[in-house]
KOLLOGU-850499 format. One record per atom (N, C-alpha, C, O): x, y, z; residue in one letter. Coordinates in pm, whole numbers, padded with zeros to 5 digits, always signed. Example, Ala and Ser with C-alpha at 12.3 -4.5 7.8 and 13.67 -1.06 7.14 Angstrom:
+01319-00569+00780A;+01230-00450+00780A;+01320-00330+00780A;+01424-00332+00846A;+01285-00225+00708S;+01367-00106+00714S;+01290+00003+00787S;+01341+00114+00804S;
This chain:
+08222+09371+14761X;+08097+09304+14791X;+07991+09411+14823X;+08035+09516+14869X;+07869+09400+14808X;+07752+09482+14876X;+07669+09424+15005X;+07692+09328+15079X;+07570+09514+15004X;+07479+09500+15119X;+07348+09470+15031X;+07333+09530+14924X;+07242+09366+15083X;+07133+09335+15075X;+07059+09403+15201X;+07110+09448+15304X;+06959+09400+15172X;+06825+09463+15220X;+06719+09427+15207X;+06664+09453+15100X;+06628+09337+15330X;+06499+09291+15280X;+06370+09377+15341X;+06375+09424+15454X;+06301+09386+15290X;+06115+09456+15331X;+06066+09336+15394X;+06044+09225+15344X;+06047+09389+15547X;+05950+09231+15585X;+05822+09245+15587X;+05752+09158+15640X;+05760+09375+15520X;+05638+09323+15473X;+05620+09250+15346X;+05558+09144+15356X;+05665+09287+15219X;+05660+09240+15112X;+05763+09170+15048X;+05741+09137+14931X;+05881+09138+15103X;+05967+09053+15103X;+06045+09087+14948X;+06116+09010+14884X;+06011+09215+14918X;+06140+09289+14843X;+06268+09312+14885X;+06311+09373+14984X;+06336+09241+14772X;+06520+09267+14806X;+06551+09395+14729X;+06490+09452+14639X;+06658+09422+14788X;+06726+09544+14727X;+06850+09559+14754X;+06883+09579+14871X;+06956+09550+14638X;+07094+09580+14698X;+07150+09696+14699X;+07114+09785+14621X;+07247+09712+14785X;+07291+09876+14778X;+07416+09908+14742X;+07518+09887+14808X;+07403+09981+14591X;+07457+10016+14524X;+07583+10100+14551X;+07698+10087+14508X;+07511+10215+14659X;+07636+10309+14751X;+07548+10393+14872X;+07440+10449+14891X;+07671+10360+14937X;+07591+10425+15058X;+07560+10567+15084X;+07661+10637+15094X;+07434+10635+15098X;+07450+10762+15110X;+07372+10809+15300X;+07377+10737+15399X;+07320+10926+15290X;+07233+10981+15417X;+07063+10907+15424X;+06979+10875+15339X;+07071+10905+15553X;+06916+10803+15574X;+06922+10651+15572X;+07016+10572+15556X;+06765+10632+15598X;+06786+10519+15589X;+06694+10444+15505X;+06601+10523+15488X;+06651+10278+15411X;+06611+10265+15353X;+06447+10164+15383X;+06429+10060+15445X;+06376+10230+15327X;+06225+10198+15368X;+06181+10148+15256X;+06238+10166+15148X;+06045+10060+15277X;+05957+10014+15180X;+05838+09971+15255X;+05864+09919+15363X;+05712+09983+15222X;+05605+09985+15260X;+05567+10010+15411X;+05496+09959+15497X;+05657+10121+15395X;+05651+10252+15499X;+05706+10194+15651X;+05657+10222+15761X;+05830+10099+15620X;+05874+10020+15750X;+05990+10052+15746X;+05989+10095+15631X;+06110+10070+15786X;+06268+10081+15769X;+06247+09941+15689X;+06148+09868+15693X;+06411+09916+15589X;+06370+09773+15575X;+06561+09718+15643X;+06649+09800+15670X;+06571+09610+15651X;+06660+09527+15733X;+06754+09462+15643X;+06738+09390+15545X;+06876+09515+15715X;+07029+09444+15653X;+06997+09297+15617X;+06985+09237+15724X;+06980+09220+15521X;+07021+09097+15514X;+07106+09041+15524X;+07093+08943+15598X;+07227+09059+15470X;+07382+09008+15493X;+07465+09068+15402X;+07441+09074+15281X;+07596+09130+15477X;+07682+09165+15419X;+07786+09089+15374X;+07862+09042+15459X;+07813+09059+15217X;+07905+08969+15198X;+08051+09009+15174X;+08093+09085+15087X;+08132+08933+15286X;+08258+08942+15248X;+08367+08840+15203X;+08489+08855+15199X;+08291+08735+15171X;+08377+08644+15123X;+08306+08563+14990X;+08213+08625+14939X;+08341+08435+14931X;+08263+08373+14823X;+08160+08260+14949X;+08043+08232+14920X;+08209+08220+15048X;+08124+08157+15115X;+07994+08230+15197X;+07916+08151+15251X;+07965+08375+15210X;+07875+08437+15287X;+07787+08457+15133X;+07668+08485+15143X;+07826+08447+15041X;+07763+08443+14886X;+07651+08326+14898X;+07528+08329+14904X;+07738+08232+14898X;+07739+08021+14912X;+07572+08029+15057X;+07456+07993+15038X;+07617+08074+15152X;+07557+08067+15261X;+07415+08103+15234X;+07310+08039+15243X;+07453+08256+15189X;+07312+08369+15174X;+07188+08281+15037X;+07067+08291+15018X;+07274+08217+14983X;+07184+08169+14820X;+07165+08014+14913X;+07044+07994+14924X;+07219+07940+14957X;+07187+07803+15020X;+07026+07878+15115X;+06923+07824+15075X;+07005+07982+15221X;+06901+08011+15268X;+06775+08025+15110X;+06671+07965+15084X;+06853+08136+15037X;+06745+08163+14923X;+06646+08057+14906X;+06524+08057+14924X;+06751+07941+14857X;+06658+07802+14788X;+06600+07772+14904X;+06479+07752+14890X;+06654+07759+15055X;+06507+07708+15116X;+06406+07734+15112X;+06317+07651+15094X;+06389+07846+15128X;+06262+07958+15124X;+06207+07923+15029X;+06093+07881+15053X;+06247+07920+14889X;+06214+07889+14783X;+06139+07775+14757X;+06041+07790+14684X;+06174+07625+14815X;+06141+07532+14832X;+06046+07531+14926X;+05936+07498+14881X;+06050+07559+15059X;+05911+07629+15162X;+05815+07686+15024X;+05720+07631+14969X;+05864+07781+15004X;+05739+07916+14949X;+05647+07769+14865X;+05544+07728+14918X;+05701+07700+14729X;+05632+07565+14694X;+05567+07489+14721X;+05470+07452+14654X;+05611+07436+14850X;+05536+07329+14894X;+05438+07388+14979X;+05330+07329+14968X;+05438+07512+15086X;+05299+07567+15122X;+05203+07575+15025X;+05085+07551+15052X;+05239+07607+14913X;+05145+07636+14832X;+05112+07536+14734X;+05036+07566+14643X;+05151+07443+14742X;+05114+07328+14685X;+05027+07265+14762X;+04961+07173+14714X;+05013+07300+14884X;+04972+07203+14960X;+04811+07267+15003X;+04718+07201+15049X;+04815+07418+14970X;+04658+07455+14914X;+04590+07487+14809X;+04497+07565+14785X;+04669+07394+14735X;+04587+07408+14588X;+04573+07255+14566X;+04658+07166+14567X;+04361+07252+14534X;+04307+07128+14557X;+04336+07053+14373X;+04297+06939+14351X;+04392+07120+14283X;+04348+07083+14141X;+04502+06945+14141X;+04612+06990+14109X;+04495+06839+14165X;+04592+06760+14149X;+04734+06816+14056X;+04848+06821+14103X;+04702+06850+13929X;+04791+06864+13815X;+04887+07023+13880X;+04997+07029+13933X;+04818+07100+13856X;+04871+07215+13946X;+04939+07167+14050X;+05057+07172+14016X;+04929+07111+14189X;+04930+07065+14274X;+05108+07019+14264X;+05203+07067+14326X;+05105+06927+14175X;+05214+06816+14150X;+05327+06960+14051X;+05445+06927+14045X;+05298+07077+13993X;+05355+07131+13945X;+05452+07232+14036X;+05566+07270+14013X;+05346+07266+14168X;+05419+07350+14257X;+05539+07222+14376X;+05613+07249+14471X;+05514+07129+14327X;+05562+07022+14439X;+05739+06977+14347X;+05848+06939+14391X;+05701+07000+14244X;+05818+06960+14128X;+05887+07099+14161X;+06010+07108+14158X;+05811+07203+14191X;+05930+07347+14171X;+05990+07301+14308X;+06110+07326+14323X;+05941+07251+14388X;+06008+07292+14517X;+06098+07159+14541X;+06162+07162+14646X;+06113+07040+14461X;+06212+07011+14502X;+06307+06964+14396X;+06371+06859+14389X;+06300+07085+14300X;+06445+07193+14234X;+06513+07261+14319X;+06633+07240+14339X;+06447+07351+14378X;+06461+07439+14478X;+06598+07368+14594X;+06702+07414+14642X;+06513+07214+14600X;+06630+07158+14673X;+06722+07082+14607X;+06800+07022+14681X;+06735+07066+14486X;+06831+07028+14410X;+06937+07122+14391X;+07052+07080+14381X;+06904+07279+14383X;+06976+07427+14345X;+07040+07417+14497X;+07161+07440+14505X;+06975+07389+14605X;+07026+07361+14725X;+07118+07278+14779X;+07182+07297+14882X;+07123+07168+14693X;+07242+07067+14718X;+07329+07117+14652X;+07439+07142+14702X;+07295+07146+14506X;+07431+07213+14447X;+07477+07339+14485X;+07577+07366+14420X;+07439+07448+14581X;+07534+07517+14649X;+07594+07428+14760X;+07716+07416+14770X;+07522+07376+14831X;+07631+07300+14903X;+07751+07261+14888X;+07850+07288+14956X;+07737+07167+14756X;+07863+07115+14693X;+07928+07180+14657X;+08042+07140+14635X;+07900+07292+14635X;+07984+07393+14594X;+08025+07440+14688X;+08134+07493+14670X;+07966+07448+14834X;+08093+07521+14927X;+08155+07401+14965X;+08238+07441+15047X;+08168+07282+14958X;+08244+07188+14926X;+08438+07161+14780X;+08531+07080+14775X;+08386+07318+14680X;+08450+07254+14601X;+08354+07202+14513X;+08411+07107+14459X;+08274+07208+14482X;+08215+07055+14356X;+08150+07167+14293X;+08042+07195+14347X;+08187+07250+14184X;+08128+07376+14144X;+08033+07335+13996X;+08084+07255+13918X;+07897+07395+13964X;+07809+07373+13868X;+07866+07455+13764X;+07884+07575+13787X;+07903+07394+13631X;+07912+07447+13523X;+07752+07523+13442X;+07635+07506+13476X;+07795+07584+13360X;+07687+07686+13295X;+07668+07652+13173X;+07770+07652+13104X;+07512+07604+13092X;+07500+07594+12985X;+07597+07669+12870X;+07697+07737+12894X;+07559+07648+12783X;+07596+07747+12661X;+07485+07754+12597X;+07497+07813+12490X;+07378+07716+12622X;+07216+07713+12527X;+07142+07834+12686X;+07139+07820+12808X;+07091+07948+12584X;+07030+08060+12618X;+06901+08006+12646X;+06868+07893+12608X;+06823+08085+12713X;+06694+08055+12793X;+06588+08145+12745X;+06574+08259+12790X;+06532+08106+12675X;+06441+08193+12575X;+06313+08246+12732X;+06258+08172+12813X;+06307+08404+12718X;+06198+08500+12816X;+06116+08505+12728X;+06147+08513+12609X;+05974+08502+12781X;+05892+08531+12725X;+05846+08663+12775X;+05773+08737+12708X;+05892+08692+12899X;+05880+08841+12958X;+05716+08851+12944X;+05659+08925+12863X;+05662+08777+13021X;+05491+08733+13025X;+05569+08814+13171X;+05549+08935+13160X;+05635+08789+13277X;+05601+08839+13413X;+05636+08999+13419X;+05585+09074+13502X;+05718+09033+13332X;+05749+09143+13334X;+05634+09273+13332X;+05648+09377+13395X;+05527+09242+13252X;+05390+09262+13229X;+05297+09273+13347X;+05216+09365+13340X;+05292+09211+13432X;+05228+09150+13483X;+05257+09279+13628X;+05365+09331+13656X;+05131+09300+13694X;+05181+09404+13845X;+05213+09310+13961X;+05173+09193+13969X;+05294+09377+14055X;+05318+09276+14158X;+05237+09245+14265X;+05182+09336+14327X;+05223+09145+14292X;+05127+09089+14433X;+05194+09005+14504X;+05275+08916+14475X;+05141+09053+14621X;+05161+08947+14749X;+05115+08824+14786X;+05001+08782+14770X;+05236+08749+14853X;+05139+08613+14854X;+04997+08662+14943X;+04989+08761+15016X;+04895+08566+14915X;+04809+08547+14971X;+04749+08426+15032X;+04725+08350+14938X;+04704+08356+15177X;+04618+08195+15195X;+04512+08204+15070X;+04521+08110+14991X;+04413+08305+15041X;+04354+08277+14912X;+04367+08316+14814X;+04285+08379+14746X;+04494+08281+14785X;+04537+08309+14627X;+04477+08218+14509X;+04488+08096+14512X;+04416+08283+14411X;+04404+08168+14313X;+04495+08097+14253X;+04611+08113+14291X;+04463+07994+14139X;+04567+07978+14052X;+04693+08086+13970X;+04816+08093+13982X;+04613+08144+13903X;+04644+08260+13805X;+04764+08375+13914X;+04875+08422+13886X;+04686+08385+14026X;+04803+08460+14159X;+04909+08405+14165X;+05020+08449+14136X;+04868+08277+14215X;+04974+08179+14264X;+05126+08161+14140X;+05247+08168+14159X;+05038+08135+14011X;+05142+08183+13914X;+05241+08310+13863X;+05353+08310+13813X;+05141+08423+13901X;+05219+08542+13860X;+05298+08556+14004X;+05389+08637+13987X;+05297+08504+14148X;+05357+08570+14233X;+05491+08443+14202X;+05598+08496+14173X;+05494+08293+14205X;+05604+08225+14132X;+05646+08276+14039X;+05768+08278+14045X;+05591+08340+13912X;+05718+08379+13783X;+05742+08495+13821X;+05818+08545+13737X;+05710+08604+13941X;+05764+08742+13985X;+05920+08683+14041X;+06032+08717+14005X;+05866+08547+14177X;+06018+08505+14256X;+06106+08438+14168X;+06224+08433+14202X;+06064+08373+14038X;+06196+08338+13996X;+06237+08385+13909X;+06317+08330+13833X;+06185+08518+13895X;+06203+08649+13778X;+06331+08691+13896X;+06449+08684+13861X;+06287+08740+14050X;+06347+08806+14139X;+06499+08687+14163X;+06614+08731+14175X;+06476+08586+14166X;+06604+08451+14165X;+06696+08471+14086X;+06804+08508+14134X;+06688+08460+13989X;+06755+08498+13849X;+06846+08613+13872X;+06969+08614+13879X;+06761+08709+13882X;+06870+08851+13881X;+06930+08890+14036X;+07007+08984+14056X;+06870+08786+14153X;+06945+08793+14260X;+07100+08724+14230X;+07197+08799+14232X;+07117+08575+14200X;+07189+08492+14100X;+07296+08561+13993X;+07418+08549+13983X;+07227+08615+13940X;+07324+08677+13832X;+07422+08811+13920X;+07543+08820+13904X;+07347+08899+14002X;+07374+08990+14102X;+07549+08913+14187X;+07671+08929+14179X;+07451+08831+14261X;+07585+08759+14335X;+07688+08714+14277X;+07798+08729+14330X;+07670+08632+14126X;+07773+08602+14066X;+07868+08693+14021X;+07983+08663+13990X;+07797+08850+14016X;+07912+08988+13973X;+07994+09003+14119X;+08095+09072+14127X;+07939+08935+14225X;+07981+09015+14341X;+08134+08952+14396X;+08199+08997+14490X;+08157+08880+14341X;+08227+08737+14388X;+08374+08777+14296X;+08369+08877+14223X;+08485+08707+14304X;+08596+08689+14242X;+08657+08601+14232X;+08768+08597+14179X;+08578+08478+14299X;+08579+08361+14275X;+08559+08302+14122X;+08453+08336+14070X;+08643+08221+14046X;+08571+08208+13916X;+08503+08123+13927X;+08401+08125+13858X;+08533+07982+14035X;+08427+07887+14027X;+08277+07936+14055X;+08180+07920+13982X;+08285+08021+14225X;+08193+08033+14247X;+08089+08111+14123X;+07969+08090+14109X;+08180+08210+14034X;+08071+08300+13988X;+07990+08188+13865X;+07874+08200+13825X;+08070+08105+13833X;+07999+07979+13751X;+07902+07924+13798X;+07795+07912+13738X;+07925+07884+13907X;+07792+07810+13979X;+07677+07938+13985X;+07566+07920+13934X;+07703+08035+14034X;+07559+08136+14045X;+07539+08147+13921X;+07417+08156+13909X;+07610+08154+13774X;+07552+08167+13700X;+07442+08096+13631X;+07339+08117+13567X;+07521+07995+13678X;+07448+07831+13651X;+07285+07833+13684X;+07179+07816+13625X;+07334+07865+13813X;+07206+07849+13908X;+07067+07987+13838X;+06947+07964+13826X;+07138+08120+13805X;+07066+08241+13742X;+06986+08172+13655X;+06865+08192+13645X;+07065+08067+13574X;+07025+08003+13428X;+06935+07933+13469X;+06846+07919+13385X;+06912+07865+13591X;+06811+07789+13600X;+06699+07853+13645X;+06597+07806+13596X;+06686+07927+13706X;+06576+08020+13762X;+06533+08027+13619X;+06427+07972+13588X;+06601+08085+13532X;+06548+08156+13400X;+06467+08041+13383X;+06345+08061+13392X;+06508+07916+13358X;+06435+07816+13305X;+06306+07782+13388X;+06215+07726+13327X;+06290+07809+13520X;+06159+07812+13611X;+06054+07920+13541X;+05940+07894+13504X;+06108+08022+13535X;+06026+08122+13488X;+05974+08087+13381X;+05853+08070+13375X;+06051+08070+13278X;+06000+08025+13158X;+05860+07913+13136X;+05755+07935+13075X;+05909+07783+13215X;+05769+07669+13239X;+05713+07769+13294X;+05641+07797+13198X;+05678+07872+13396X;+05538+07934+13506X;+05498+08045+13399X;+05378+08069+13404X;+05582+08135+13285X;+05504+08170+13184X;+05475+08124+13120X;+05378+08182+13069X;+05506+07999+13056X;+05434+07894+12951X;+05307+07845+13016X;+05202+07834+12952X;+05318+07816+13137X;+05148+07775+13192X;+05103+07907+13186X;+04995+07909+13128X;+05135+08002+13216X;+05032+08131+13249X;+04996+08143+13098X;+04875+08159+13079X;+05056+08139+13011X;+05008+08154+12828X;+04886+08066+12808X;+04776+08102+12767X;+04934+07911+12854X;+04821+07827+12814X;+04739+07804+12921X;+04651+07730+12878X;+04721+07825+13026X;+04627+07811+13152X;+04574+07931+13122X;+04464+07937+13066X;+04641+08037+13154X;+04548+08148+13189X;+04528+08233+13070X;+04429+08190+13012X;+04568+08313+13020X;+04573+08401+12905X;+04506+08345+12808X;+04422+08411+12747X;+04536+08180+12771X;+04423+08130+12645X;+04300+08135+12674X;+04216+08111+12588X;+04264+08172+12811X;+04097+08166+12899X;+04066+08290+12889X;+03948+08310+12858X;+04114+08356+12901X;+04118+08532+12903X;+04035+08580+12763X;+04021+08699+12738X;
């Protein structure tokens, strides 16, 4: 298993690969152990917090953006967020999510794109690139945990779950194509 690491200014993860001398910083702060996993349930645990946040991060921000349609789009991510949330549950239950076999076409629109912080006055166009950055960052947290595990159910379900992030990203670059970029 590894060690996570979060930045509490900018809320960059980072896992650690191997341990060497020093210690690890980002925007010039030490940054802080998140959780060390040693079992498939501290996996289960650590990704059940993820989606809250996830679902939080949504609905704050749904809830200051005045354009209705937008509005109802950040309100739909966030309660996926708690759907991805019930299904880890069930899964530390036993009730494990199987994994497509149909691939998730990237448009790698976020990959492009520089990183920003949330902001209270974020625009639209922000608000989008800092959502397809987190479920760019979901995905490969997801796919990450599912290597970490030796569980076969569990690593199914994170994969599952990787797969769905992919599919978030995908709708928040398809709006950023036709919202923003066709305006551009």
């Amino acid at each position: 298993m590894a060690d996570y690491y979060k930045c509490e200014k900018c809320d960059t993860f980072i896992k650690l690969i191997d341990r060497g001398k020093g210690s690890l910083s980002c925007c010039g702060v030490p940054m802080a152990l998140v959780k060390e996993f040693k079992t498939p349930d501290d996996v289960l645990d650590f990704a059940i917090v993820k989606e809250q946040e996830a679902h939080d991060f949504y609905l704050q921000w749904a809830e200051k953006i005045d354009v209705d349609w937008i509005k109802k789009v950040f309100k739909d991510f966030a309660m996926e967020e708690m759907k991805h949330k019930e299904l880890l549950l069930k899964a530390k239950q036993g009730e494990m999510l199987k994994k497509s076999s149909t691939s998730v076409t990237d448009l790698k629109i976020a990959d492009y794109l520089v990183d920003i912080s949330p902001a209270p006055d974020m625009d639209y166009q922000h608000a989008l690139i800092v959502a397809m950055k987190r479920e760019k960052a979901s995905f490969k947290l997801y796919s990450d945990l599912a290597r970490m595990t030796t569980d076969t159910a569990v690593t199914e379900t994170l994969q599952a779950l990787a797969q769905e992030e992919a599919k978030h990203k995908l709708k928040l670059e398809t709006l950023y194509d036709e919202e923003v970029l066709l305006w551009e």
